[in-house]
N, C-alpha and C positions, 0 to 999 in steps of 0.2 A: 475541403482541405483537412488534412489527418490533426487530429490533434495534439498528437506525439510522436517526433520522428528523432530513433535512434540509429545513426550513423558508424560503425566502423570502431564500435566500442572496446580500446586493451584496455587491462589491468594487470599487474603482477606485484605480487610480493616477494621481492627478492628475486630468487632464478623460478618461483614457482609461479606458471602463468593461468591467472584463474579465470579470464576473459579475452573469449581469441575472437577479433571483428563481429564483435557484436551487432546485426543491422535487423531494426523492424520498425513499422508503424500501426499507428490505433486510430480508429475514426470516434469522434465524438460522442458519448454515450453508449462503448461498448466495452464489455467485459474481457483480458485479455486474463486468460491461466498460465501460468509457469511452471511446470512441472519437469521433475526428473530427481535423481540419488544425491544426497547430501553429497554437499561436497564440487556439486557441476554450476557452482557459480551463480544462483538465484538468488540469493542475498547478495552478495557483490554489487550484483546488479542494481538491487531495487536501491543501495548504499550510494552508489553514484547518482542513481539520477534524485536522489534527494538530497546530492551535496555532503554525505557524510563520509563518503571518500571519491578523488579524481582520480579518474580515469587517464591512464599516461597516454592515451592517442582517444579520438574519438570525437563528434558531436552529436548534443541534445539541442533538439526544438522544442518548442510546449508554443502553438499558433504561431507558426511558422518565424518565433525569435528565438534567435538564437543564445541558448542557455548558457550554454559550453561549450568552447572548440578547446579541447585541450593543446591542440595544435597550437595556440597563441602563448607566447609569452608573457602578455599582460598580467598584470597581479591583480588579485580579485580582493577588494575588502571584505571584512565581513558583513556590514553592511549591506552590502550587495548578493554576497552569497545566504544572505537571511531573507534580501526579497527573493532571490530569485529562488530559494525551498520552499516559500510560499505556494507555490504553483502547483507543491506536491504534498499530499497528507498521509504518514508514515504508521500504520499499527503494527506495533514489535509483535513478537510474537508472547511477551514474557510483562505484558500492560503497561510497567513503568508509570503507573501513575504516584502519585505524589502522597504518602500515606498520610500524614499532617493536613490532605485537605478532603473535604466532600467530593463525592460525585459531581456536585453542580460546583464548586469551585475548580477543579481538575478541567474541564468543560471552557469554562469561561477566562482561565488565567493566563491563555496568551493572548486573547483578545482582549481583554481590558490592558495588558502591559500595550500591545500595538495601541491602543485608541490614546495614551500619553499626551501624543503629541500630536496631536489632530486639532484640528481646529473644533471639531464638535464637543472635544474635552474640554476644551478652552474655556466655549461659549456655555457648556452645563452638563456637568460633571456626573450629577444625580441621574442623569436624564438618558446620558451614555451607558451609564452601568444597568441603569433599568432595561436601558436596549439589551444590551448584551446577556443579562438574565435573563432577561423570557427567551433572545436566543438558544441559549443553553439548555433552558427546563423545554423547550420543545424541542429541542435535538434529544436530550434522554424520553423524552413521551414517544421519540418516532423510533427507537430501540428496545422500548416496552419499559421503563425505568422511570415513570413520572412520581410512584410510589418510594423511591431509594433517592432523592435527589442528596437529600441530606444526612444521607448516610459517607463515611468514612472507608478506607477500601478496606481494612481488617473486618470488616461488617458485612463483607459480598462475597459471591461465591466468584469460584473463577471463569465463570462465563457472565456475569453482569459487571466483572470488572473489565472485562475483553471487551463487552457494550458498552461502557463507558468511554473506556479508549477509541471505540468508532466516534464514537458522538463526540470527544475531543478532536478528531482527526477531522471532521469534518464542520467544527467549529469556523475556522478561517476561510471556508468555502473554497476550496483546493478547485484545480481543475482535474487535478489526477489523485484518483484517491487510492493507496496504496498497502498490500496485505502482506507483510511475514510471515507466514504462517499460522494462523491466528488462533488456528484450535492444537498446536501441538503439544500445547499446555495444560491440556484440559481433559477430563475424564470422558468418554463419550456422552453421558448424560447431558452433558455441558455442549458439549460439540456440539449439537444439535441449538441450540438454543441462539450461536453467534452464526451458525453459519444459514440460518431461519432470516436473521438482521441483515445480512450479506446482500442473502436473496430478494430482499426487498429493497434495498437500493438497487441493486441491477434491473428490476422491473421496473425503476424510476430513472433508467437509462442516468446512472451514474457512471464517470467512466474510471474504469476500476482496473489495479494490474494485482494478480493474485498468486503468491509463491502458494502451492499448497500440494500437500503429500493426501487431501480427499479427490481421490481419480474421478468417483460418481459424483460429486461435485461440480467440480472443475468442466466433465463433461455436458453437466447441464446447464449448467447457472454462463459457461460464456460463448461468447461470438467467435473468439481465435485459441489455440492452445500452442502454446510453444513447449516445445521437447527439449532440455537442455543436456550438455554430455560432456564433460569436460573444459567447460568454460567456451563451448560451441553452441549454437544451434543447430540439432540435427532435425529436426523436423520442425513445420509449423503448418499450420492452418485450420481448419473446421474445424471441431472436436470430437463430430461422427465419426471424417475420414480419415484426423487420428488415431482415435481410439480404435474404431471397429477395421480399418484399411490402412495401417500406417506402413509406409511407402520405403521407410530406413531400418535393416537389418536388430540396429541398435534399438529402436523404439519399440521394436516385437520385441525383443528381450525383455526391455524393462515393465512393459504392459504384463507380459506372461508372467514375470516373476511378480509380481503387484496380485494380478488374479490368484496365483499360487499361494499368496502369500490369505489373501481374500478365503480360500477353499477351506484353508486349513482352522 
């Protein structure tokens, strides 16, 4: 059973339509890329299915429940729309982490806010936050970061704050774990360093959807590649036989202009 199945996905702002029937799905523990030219709707995208903007037509599954039919008039609490983000973990492209706190606090502060009101907060408090720290400090040791836990983010470069942000995003234990761009921020020295951590969750069949302008990335680290173009899908599949065989007018364009661009 797919673990994410997106149906028939509009978006518009205003008259300007930035997501035309959007349809695809992912199988459990595999890496899905997004690629194509600012502007064709990857972000949009990754923004809806983590509930930070609906979708005016469309539905999202995550294990065949149904997340979102925007088709429904129902009104969604926020309550509700905060479990059901759960199911998604978000790395902006720009970290957004929380400058007032450490590395290992940024990590661990939506999980101690969730544990509230748990019954195991209830029963011992000490005992919960202890969970949730070693949580934490072993999410930054599997990102290489066990030496910065208690460093502050004016204290990191911008590639151990973009590992941070994984190791946040991956705190709540998402099923779908989710990439903006994650090195467009970053000098290539750095580049290398976040998208080193990428690759090593993919090897541990995390399952991952990756907006990302690294083509030799994107074509090795996944299992499917989607080509987008105007708020479309114009191609999708393998990312041999996109890359090296791609089948749509548009996507030999934008590959040749990327290599063109690569030559120079």
């Amino acid at each position: 059973m797919p673990i994410l199945q997106v149906e028939h996905i509009r978006k518009s702002f205003g008259q300007t339509k930035v997501l035309d029937d959007i349809s695809f799905s992912m199988e459990p523990g595999n890496t899905l890329s997004i690629i194509g030219s600012s502007g064709s709707g990857k972000t949009t995208l990754l923004r809806c299915l983590n509930f930070l903007e609906r979708p005016d037509a469309g539905v999202i599954r995550v294990r065949d429940e149904v997340l979102l039919d925007a088709g429904e008039p129902k009104k969604v609490t926020d309550r509700e729309t905060r479990r059901k983000r759960l199911h998604f973990g978000l790395v902006f492209q720009s970290f957004n982490l929380f400058p007032q706190y450490t590395a290992l606090q940024n990590v661990t502060l939506a999980e101690e806010l969730l544990a509230h009101d748990t019954p195991e907060w209830k029963a011992d408090k000490s005992q919960t936050l202890k969970r949730i720290r070693d949580h934490g400090v072993e999410l930054l040791a599997e990102v290489g970061l066990a030496n910065r836990m208690d460093n502050y983010p004016h204290q990191l470069s911008g590639g151990q704050c973009q590992r941070v942000a994984i190791a946040r995003a991956l705190a709540l234990r998402p099923d779908i774990l989710c990439f903006d761009e994650p090195t467009s921020a970053l000098d290539p020295e750095l580049t290398g360093e976040v998208l080193r951590s990428i690759r090593k969750l993919a090897e541990r069949n995390t399952t991952m959807i990756i907006v990302t302008h690294e083509m030799d990335f994107a074509r090795d680290v996944s299992n499917t590649v989607i080509f987008m173009d105007n708020g479309r899908i114009c191609e999708q599949g393998d990312p041999r036989e996109v890359f090296d065989n791609p089948k749509q007018e548009r996507t030999r364009q934008f590959l040749a202009r990327y290599h063109g661009e690569d030559a120079r």
